[in-house]
ROSE-4610 file (N, C-alpha, C; in Angstrom, 1 decimal, always signed):
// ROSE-4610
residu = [X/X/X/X/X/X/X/X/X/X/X/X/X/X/X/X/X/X/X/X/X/X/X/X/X/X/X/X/X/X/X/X/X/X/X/X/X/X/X/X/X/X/X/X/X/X/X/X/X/X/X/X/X/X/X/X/X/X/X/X/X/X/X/X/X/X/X/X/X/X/X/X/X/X/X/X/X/X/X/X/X/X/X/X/X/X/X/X/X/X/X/X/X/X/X/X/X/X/X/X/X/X/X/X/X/X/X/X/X/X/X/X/X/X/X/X/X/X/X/X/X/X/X/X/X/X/X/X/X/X/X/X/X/X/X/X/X/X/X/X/X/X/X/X/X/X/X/X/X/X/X/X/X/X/X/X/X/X/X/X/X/X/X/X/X/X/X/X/X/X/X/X/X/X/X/X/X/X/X/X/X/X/X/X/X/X/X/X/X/X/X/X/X/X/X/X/X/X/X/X/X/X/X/X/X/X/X/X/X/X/X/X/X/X/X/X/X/X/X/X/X/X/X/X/X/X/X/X/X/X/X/X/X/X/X/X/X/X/X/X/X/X/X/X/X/X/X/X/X/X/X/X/X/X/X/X/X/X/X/X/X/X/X/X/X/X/X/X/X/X/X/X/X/X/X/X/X/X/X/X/X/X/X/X/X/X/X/X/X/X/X/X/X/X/X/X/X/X/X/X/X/X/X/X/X/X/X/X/X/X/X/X/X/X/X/X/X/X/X/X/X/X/X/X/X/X/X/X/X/X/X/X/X/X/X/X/X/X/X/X/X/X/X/X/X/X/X/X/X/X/X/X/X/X/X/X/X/X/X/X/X/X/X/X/X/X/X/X/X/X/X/X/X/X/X/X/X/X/X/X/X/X/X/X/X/X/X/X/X/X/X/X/X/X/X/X/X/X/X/X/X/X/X/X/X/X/X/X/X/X/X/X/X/X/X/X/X/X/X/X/X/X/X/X/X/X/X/X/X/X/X/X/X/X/X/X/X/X/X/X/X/X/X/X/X/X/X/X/X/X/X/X/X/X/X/X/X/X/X/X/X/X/X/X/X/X/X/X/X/X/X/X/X/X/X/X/X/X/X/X/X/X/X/X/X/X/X/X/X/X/X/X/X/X/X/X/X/X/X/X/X/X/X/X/X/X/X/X/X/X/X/X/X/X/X/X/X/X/X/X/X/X/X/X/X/X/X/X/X/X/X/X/X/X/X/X/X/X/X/X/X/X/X/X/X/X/X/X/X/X/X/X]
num = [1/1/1/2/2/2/3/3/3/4/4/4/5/5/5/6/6/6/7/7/7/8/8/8/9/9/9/10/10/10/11/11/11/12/12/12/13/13/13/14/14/14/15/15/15/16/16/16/17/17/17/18/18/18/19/19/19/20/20/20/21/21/21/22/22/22/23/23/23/24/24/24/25/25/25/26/26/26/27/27/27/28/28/28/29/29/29/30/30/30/31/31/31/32/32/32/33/33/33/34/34/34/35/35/35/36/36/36/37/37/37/38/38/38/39/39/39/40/40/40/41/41/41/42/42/42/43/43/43/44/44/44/45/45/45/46/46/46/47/47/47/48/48/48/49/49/49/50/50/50/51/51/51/52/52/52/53/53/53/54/54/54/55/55/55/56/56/56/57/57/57/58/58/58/59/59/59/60/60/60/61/61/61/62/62/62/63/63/63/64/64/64/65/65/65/66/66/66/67/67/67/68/68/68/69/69/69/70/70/70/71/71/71/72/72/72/73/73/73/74/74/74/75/75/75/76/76/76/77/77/77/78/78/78/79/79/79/80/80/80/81/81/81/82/82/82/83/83/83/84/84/84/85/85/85/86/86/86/87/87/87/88/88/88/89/89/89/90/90/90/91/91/91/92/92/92/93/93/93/94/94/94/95/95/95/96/96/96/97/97/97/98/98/98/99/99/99/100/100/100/101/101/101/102/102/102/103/103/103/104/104/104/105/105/105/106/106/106/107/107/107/108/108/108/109/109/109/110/110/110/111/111/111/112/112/112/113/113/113/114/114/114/115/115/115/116/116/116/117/117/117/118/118/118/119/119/119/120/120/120/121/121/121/122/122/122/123/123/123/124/124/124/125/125/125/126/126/126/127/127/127/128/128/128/129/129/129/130/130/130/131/131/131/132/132/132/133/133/133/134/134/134/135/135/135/136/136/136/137/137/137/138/138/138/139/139/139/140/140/140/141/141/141/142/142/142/143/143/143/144/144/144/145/145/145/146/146/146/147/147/147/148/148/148/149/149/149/150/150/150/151/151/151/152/152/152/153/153/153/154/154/154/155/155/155/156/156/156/157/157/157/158/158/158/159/159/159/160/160/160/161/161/161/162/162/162/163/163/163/164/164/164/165/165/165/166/166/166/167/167/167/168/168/168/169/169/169/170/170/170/171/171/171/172/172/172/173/173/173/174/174/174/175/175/175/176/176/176/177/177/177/178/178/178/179/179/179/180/180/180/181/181/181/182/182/182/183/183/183/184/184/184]
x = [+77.4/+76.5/+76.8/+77.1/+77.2/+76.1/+76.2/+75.7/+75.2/+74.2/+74.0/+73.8/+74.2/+74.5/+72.5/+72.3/+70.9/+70.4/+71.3/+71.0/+70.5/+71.1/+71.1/+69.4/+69.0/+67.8/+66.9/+67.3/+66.4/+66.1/+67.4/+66.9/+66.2/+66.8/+65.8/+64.1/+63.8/+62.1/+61.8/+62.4/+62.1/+62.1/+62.7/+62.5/+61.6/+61.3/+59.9/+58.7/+58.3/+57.2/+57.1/+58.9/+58.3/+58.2/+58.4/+57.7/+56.2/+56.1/+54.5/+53.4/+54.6/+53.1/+53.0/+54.3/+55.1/+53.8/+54.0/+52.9/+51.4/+50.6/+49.5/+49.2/+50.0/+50.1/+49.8/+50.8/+51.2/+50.5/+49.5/+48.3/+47.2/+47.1/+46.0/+45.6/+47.3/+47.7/+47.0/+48.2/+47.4/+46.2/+45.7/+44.4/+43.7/+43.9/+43.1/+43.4/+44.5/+45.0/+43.8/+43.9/+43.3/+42.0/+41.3/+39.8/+39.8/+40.8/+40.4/+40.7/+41.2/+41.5/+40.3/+39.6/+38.6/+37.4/+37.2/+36.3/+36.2/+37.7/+37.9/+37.4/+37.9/+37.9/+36.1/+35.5/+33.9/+33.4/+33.9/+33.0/+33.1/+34.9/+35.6/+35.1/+34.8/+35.2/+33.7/+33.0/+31.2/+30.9/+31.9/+31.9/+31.3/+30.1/+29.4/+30.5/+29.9/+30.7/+31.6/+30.7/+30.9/+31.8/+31.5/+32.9/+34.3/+34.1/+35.4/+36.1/+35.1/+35.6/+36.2/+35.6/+36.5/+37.7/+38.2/+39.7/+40.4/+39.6/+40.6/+42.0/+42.5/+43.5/+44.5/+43.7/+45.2/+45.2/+44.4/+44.8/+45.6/+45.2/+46.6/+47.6/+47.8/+49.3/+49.5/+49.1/+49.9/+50.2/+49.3/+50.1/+51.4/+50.9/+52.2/+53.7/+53.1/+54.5/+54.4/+54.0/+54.2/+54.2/+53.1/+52.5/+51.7/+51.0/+50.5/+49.1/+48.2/+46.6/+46.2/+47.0/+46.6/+46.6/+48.5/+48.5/+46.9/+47.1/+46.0/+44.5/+43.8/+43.0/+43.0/+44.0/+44.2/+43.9/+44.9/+44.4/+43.0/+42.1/+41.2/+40.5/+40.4/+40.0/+40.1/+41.4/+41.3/+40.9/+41.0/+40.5/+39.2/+38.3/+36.6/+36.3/+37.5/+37.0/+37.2/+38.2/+38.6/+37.3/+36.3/+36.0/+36.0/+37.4/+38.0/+37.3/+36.2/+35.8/+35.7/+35.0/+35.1/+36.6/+36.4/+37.6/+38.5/+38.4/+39.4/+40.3/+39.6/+40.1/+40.6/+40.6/+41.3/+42.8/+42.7/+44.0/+44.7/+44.2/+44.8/+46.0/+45.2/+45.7/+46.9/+46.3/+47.5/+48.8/+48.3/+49.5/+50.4/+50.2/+50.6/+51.3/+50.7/+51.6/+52.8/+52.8/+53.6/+54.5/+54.1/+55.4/+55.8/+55.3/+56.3/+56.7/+56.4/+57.4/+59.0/+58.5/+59.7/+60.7/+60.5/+61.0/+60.4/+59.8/+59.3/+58.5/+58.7/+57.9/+56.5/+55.8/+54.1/+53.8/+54.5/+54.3/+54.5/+55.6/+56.0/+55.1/+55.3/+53.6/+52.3/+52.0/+50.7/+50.6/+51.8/+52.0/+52.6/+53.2/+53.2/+51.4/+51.0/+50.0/+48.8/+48.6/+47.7/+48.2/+49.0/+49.7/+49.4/+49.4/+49.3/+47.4/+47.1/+45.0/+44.6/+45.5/+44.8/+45.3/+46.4/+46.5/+45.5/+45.1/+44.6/+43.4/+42.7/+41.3/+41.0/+41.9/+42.1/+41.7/+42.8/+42.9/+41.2/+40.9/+39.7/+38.3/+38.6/+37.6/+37.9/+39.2/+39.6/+38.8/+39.2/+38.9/+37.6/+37.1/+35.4/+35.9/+36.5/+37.0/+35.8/+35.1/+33.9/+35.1/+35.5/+36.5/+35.8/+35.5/+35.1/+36.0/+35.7/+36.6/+37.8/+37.6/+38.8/+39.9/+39.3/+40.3/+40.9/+40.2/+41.1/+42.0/+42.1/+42.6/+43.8/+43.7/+44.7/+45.2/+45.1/+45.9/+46.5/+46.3/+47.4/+48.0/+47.5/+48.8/+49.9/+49.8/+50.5/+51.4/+50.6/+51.6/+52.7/+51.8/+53.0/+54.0/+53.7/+54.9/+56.0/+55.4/+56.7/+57.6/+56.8/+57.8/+58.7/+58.1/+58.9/+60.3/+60.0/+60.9/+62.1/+61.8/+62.2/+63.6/+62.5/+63.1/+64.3/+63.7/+64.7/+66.0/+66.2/+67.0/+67.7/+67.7/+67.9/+69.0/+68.4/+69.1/+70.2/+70.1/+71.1/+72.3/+71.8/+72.6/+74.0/+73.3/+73.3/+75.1/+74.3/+75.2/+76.4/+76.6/+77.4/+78.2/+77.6/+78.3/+79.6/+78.6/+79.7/+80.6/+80.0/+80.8/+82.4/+81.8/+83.4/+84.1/+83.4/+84.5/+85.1/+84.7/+85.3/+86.5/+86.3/+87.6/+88.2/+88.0/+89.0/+89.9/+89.0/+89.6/+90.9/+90.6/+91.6/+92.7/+92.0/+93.4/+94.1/+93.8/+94.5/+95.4/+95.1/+95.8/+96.7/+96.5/+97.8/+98.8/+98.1/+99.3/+100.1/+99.5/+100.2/+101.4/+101.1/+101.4/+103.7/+104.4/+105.7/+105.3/+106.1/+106.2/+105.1/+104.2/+103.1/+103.2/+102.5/+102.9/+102.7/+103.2/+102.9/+103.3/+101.7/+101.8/+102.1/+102.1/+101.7/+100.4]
y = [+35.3/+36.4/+37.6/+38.9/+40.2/+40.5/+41.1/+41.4/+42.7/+43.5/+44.6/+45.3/+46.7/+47.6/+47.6/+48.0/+48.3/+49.6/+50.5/+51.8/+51.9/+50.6/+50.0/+49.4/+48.7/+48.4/+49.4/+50.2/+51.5/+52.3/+52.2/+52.5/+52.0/+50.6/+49.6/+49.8/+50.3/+49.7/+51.1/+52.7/+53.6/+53.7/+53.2/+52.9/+51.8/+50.7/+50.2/+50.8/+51.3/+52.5/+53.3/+53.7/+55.4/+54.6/+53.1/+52.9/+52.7/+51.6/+51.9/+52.4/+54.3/+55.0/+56.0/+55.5/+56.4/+55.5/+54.1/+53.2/+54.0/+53.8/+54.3/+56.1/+56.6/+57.4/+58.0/+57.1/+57.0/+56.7/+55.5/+54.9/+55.5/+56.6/+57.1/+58.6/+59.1/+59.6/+59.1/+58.0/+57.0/+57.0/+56.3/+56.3/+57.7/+59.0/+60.2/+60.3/+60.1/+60.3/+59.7/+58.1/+57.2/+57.7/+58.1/+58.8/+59.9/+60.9/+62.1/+61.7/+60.8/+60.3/+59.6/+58.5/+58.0/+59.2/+60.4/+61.0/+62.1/+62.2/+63.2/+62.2/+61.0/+60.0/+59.9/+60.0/+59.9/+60.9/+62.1/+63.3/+63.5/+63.3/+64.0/+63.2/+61.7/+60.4/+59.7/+60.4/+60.3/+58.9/+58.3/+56.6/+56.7/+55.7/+55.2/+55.4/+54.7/+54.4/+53.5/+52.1/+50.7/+51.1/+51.5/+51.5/+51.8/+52.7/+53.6/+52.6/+51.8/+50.9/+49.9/+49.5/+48.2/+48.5/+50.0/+50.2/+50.4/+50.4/+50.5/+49.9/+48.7/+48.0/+49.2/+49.3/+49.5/+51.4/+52.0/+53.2/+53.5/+52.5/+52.5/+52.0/+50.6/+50.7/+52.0/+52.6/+53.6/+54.8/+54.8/+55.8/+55.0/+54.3/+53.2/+53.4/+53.7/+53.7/+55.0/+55.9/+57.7/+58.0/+57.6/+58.2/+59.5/+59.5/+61.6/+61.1/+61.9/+61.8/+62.2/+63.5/+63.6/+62.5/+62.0/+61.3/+60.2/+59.1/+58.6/+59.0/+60.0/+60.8/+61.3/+61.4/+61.4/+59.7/+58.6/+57.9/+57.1/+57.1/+57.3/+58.0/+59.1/+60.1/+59.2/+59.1/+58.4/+56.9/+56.4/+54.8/+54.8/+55.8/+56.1/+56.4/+57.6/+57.9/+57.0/+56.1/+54.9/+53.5/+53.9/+53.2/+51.9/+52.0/+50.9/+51.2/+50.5/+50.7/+49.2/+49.0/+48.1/+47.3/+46.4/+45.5/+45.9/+46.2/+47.0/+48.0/+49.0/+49.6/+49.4/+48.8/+48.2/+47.7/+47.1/+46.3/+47.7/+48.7/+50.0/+50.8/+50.5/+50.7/+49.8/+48.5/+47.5/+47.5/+48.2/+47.9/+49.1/+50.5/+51.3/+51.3/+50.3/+50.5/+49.0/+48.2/+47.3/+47.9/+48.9/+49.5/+51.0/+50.8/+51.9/+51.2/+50.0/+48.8/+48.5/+48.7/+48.4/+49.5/+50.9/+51.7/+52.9/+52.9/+54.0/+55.1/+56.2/+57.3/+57.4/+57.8/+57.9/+58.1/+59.1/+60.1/+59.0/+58.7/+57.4/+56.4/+55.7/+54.7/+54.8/+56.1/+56.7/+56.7/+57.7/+57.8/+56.2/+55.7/+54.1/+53.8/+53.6/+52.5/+53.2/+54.6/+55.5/+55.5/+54.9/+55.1/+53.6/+52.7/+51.1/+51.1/+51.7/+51.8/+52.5/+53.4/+54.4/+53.5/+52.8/+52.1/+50.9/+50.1/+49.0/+49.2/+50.5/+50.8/+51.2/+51.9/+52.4/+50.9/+49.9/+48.8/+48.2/+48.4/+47.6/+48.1/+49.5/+50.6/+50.0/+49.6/+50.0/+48.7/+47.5/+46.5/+45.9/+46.4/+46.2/+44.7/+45.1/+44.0/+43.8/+42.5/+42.7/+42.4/+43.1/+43.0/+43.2/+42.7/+43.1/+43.5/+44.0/+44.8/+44.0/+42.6/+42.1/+41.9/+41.7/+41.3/+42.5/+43.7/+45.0/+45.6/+44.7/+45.3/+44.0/+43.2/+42.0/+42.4/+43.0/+43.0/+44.5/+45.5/+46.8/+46.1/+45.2/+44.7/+44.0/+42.9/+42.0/+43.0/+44.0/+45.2/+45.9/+46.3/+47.4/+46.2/+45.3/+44.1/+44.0/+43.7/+43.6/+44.5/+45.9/+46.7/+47.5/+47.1/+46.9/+46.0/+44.9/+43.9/+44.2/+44.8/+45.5/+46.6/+47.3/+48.7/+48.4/+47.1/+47.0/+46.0/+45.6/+44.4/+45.7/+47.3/+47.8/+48.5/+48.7/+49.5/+48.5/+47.3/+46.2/+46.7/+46.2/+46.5/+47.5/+48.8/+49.9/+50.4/+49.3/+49.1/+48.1/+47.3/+46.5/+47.2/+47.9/+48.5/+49.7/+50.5/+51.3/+50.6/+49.4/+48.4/+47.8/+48.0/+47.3/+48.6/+49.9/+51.4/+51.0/+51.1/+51.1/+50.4/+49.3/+48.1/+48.6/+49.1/+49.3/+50.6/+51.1/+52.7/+52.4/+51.7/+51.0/+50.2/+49.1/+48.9/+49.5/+51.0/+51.6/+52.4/+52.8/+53.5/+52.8/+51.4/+50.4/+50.2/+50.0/+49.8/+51.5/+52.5/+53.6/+54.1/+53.5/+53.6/+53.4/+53.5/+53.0/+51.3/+50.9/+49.4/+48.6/+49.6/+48.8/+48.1/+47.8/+46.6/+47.8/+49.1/+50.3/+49.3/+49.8/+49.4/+47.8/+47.3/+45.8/+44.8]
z = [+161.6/+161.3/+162.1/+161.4/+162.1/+162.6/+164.1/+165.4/+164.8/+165.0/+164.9/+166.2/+166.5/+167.6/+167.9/+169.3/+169.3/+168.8/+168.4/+167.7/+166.6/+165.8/+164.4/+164.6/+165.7/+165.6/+165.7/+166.0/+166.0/+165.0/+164.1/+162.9/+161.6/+161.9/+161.1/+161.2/+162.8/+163.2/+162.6/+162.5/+162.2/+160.9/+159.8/+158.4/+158.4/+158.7/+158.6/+158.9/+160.0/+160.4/+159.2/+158.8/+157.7/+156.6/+156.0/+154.8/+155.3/+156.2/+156.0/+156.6/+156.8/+156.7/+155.3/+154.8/+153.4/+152.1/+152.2/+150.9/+151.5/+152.4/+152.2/+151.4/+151.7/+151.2/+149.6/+149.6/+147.6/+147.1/+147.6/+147.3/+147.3/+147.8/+148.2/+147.0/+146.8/+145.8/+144.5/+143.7/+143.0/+142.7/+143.9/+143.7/+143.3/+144.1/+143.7/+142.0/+141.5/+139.9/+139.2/+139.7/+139.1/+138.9/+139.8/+139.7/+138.8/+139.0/+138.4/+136.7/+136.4/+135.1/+134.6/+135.3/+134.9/+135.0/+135.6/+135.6/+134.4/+133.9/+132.7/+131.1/+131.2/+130.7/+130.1/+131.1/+131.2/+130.6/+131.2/+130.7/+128.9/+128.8/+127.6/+126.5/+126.7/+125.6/+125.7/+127.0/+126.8/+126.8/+127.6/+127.8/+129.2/+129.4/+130.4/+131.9/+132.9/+133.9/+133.9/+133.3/+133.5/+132.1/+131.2/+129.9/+130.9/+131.7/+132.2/+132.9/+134.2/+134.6/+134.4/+133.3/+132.7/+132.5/+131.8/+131.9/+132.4/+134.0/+135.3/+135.5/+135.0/+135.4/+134.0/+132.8/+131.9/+132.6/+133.0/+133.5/+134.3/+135.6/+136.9/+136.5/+135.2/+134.5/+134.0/+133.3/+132.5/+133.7/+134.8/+135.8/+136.6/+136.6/+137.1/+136.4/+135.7/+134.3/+134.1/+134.7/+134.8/+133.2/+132.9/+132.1/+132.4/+131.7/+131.7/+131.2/+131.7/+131.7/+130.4/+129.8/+128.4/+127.6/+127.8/+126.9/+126.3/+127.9/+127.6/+127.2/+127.4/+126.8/+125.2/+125.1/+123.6/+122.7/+123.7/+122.5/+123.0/+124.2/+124.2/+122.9/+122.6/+121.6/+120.2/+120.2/+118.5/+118.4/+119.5/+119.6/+119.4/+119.5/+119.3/+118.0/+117.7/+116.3/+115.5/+115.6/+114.5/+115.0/+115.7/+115.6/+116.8/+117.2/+118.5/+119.6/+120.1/+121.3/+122.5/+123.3/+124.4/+124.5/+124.1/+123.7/+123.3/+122.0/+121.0/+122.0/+122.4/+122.9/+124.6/+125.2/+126.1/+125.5/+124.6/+123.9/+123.5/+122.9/+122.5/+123.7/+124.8/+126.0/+126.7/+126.8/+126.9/+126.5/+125.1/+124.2/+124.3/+124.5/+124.8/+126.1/+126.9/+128.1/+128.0/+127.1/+127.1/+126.3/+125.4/+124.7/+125.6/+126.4/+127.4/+128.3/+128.6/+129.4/+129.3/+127.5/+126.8/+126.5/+127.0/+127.2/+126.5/+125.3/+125.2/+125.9/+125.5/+126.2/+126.6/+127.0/+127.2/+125.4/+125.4/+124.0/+122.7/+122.7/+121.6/+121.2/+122.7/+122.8/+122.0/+122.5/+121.9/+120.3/+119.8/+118.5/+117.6/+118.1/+117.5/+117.5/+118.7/+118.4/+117.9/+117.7/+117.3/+115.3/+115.0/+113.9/+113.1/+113.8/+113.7/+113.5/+114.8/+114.6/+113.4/+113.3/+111.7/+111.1/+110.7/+109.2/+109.2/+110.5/+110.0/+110.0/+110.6/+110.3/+108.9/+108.4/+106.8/+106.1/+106.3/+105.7/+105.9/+106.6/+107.3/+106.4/+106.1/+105.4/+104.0/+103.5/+102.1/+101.7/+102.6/+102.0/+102.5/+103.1/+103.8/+104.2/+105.5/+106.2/+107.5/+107.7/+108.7/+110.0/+110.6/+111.8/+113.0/+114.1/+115.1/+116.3/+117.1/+118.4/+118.4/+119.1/+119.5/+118.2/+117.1/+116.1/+115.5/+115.7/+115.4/+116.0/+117.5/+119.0/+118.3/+118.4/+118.2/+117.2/+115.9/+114.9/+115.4/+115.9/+115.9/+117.3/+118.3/+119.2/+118.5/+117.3/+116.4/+116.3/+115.3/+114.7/+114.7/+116.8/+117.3/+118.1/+118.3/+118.8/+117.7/+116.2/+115.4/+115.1/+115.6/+115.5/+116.4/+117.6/+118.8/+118.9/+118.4/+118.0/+117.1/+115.7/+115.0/+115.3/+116.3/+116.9/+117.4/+118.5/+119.4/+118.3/+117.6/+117.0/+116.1/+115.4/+115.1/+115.8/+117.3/+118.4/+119.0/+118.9/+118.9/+118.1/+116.9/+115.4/+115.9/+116.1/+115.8/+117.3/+118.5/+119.8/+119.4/+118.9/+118.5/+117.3/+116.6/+115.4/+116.6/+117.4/+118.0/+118.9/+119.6/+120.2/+119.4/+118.2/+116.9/+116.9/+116.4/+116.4/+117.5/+118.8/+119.9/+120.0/+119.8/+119.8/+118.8/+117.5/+116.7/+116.8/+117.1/+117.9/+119.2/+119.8/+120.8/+120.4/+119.6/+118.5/+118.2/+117.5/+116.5/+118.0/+118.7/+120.2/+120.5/+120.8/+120.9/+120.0/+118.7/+117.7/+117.6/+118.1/+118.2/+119.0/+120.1/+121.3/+121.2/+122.1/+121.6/+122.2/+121.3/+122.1/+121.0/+120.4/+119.7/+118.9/+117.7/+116.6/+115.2/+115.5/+114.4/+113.0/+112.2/+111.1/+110.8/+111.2/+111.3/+111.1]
């Protein structure tokens, strides 16, 4: 095992110190976002306290995942007008932040699963579907999952396809090359 100089221990205990007075900090940050988002949340979307609270956990994901306060305020906004509220809309949120897990944007997220709520509330209207919260929340999560799936198995496709140009592009350099198998 390498020896470390005592200088080196000095710097070690000085980067432990500056991380943990650096985490309360950020936390405390956080945390102030977290409030001013649940308080815009309250006023704008005219949801109780105890409503706001329950979405505590998917708010601090979506700032966790540097999302933007509009964004979420927005699909707050259309998760009401369609209808999606307690439950429902908790899952609206979830799902928004599991498809920005998956890489999408704050902005993408929103517009996928705000795009998934309007069709199956339509559907729900067209066919006087008796759907309650959870099961309207569960069918646009189903939704925006298969098309996450989709997305991704497309962008596969799509990497492999330039993966073969690539090789063949290289091929063709070799068989160019002197010494190659030109025309062969």
């Amino acid at each position: 095992m390498r020896h470390f100089k005592p200088y080196n221990w000095v710097l070690i205990l000085n980067l432990i110190l500056a991380m943990g007075l650096f985490y309360p900090a950020l936390a405390e940050v956080q945390d102030r976002d977290l409030l001013q988002l649940k308080d815009q949340i309250h006023k704008d979307a005219k949801l109780t306290q105890q409503e706001v609270d329950a979405l505590e956990p998917e708010l601090r994901e979506h700032l966790r995942l540097k999302g933007r306060g509009e964004i979420i305020k927005e699909m707050v906004q259309t998760s009401l007008k369609e209808g999606c509220k307690g439950t429902c809309l908790g899952e609206m949120l979830r799902t928004m932040n599991r498809s920005m897990a998956r890489g999408l944007s704050g902005k993408q997220a929103q517009e996928m699963v705000t795009s998934e709520l309007r069709e199956q509330a339509r559907e729900r209207d067209q066919k006087r579907l008796q759907l309650n919260e959870q099961e309207l929340g569960d069918r646009v999560q189903k939704r925006v999952e298969e098309r996450l799936i989709e997305r991704e198995g497309m962008r596969e496709k799509t990497m492999e396809r330039e993966r073969m140009k690539e090789m063949e592009k290289g091929m063709e350099r070799q068989r160019m090359q002197p010494g190659g198998r030109m025309g062969k």
